[in-house]
N, C-alpha and C positions, 0 to 999 in steps of 0.2 A: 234446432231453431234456425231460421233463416238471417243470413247476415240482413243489416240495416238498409242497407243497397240494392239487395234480392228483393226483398219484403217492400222497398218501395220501388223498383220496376216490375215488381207484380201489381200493385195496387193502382200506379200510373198508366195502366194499358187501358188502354180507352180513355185517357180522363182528358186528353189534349190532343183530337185529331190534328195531325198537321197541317190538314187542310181548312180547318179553319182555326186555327194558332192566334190568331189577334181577335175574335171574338172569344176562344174558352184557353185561355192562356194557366201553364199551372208552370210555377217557379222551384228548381228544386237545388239549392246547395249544400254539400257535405263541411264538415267543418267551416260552418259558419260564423263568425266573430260577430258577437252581441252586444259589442259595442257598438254597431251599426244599428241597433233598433233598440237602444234605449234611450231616453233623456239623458241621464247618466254619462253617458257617451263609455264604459265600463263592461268589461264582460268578456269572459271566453270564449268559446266554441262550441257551436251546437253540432252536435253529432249530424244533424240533418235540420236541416231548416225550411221549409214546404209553407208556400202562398198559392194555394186557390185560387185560381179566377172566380170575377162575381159569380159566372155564369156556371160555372159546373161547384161552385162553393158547399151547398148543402149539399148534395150526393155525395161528394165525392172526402169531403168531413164525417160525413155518418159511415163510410166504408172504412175510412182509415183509422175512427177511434175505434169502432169494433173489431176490426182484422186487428189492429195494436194491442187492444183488451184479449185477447184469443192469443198472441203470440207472447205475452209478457213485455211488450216494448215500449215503456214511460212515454207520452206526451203532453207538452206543456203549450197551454194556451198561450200566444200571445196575443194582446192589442197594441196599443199607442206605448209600449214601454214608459209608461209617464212613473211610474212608483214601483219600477222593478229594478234591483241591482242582482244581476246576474254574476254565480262566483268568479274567480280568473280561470278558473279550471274548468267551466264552462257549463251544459248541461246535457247529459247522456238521455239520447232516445231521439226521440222529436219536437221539433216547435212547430205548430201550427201558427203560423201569421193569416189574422183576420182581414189583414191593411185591404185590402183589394175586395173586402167585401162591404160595399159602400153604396150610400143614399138615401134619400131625406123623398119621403113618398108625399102624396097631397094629403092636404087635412079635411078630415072625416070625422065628423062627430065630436068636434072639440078637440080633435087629437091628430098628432102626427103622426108616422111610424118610422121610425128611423134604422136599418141597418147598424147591426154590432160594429163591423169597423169603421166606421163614420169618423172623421173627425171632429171632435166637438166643438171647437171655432170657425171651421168647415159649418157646423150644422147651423151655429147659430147666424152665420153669414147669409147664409140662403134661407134658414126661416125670415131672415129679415127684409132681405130683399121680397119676399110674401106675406111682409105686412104680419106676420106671425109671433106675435107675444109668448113670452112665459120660459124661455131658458137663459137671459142676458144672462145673467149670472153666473152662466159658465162659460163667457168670453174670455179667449187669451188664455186657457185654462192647456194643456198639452192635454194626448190622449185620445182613445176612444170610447163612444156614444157605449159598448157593452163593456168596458172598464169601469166607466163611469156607475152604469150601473153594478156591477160588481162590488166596488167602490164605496155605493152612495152616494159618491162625491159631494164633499158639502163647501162652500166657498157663500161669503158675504152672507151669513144666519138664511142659506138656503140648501135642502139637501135634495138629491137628485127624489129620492122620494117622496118630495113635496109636489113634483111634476109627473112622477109616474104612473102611469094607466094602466098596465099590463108589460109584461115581458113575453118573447117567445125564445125558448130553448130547445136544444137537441138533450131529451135528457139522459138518465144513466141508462135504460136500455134501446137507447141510440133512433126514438122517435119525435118526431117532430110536438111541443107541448106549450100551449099557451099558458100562463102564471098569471093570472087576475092581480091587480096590486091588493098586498095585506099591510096596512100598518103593524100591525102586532111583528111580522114578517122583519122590520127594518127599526133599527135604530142609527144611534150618532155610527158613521162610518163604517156600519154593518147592513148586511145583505144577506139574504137567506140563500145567496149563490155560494157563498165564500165556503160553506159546507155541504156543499155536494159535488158531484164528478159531472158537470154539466156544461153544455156549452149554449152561451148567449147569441141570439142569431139575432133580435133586433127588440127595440120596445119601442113601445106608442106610449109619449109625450103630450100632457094638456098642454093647450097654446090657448089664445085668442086671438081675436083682430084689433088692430092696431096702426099706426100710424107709422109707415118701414122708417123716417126720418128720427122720430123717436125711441125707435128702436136700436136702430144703429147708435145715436146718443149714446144709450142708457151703455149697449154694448164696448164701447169708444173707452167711457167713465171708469168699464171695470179692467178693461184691457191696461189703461195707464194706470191706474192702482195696482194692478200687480206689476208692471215695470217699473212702478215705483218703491216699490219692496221689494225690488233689484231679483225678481224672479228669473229673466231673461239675462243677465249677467253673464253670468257662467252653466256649464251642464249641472243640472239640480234635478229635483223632483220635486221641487215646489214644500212644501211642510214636510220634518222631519218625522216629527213626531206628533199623534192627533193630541186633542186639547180633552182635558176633563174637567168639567165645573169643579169636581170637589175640590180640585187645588187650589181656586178662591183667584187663579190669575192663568190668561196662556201660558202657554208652556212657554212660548218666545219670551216672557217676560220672565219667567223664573228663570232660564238659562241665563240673560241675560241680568241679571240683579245678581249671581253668581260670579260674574266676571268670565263667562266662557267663550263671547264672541271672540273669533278669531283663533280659538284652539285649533289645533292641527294635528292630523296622525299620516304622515305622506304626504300627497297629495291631496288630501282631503283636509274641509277647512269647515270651522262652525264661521258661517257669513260675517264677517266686520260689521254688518250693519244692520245682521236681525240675527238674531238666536235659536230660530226653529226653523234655519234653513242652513243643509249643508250640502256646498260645492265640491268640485271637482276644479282644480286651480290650472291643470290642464294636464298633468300627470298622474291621476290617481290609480292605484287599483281601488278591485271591490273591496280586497280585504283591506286599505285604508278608511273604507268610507265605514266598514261594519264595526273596524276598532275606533273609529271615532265615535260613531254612535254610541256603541258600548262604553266608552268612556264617560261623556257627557249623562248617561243613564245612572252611572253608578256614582256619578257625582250631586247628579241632583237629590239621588238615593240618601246619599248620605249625609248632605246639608240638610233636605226638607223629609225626608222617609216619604218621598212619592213616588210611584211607581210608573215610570214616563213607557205611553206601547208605541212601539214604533210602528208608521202609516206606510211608510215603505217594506214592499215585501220583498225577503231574501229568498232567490231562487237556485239552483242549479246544486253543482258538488263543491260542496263547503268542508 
């Protein structure tokens, strides 16, 4: 088997002439600290850590999961690290970083088409400035546009499948594949991506026209709502834990009517001032954030017998 290093200056030959290095630029660090790419601000080291330029991103994505698939060599997607705690021991193989593969195309047919790493408050900035309606709701949100959809993301009784048109992906035998939107496909913070080896390369988004001043409003509205729910405080991921009607209340509220704001395991804190959000106070590791979680779970567990799923996902070697 080829070490990690071989195997990626074989795959990197050709993928960044140097001569033209600032049009097809590709980023390559060994033991990279993933505390640097997540909200979290948390995380060990990636064995290799690899960003694509926009411009050689699909070729050069579909070579490296396939040659990775053939070798045995783990890679893990990333986007916006918005809902990923990576362990302190880090994660073995590869990380593909989308960040660099970005933009927000013209609208066609009621629809935009937006680039997997897009930033989502990026995207709704610029839909807005185009007069373009139909994603404010995920203003001030962290992340990216193919997290998002991976995600669902649902924020303010809107879920990204409420807007979705289509996806395209790279699928499991490493071809370029459009996905029609399916309702049956998606529910509350699930995606028919989250079960397969697939990677997001961009989706078309319904819009309308609209009025860019109103838009930015509406935008403006949810971005101070979430800094008012102290989201931007501290390093977080935004909700801990997703919400399920059958418990007859959010989860923030059961935590919170248990007396657990402000529990602590480490560095890690259930928020003083909401219940379904835990910080990072400015020391934490992962594994305080995972023992908090798990504690907080096994207490709701046992006051209410509810089954609390965590919305944050645990990655790497645990």
């Amino acid at each position: 088997m080829l070490t990690l290093r071989k195997f990626l200056e074989k795959i990197n030959t050709g993928a960044g002439d140097p001569a033209s290095a600032k049009s097809r630029p590709l980023t390559v660090r060994y033991d990279e600290p993933m505390s640097r790419h997540t909200t979290f601000k948390v995380g060990g080291p990636a064995d290799a850590w690899v960003r694509p330029g926009k411009a050689i991103f699909l070729d050069y994505s579909a070579r490296l999961l396939q040659a990775a698939q053939n070798e045995g060599i783990p890679v893990f997607i990333l986007g916006g690290g918005a809902n990923v705690v990576v362990s302190d021991r880090g994660i073995r193989g590869i990380v593909l970083d989308t960040g660099a593969f970005r933009g927000v195309g013209k609208a066609e047919g009621g629809a935009v088409q937006v680039l997997s790493g897009t930033d989502v408050d990026d995207m709704v900035s610029r839909l807005a400035k185009r007069g373009l309606s139909g994603l404010e709701f995920l203003a001030g949100m962290p992340g990216s546009a193919g997290g998002a959809v991976w995600m669902n993301a649902r924020c303010y009784e809107t879920s990204v499948s409420d807007v979705l048109v289509e996806t395209e992906i790279l699928d499991e035998d490493f071809r370029r594949q459009i996905i029609p939107f399916n309702a049956e496909d998606f529910s509350y913070k699930k995606s028919p991506f989250q079960n397969r080896n697939v990677l997001i390369l961009s989706a078309r988004f319904a819009v309308r026209n609209a009025d860019p001043a109103t838009i930015r409003q509406a935008a403006e509205s949810y971005r101070r709502q979430r800094a008012d729910k102290g989201h931007y405080r501290f390093p977080s991921a935004g909700s801990a834990f997703k919400n399920n009607r059958g418990f007859g209340s959010p989860t923030g509220k059961i935590i919170d009517d248990l007396g657990l704001r402000g529990l602590s395991s480490g560095g890690a804190q259930v928020a003083p001032w909401h219940g379904n959000i835990v910080i990072n106070t400015g020391n934490a590791a992962a594994a305080d954030i995972r023992a908090l979680m798990d504690d907080v779970a096994q207490q709701v567990k046992a006051a209410r017998g509810f089954d609390l799923e965590s919305e944050i996902v645990f990655v790497g070697e645990w």
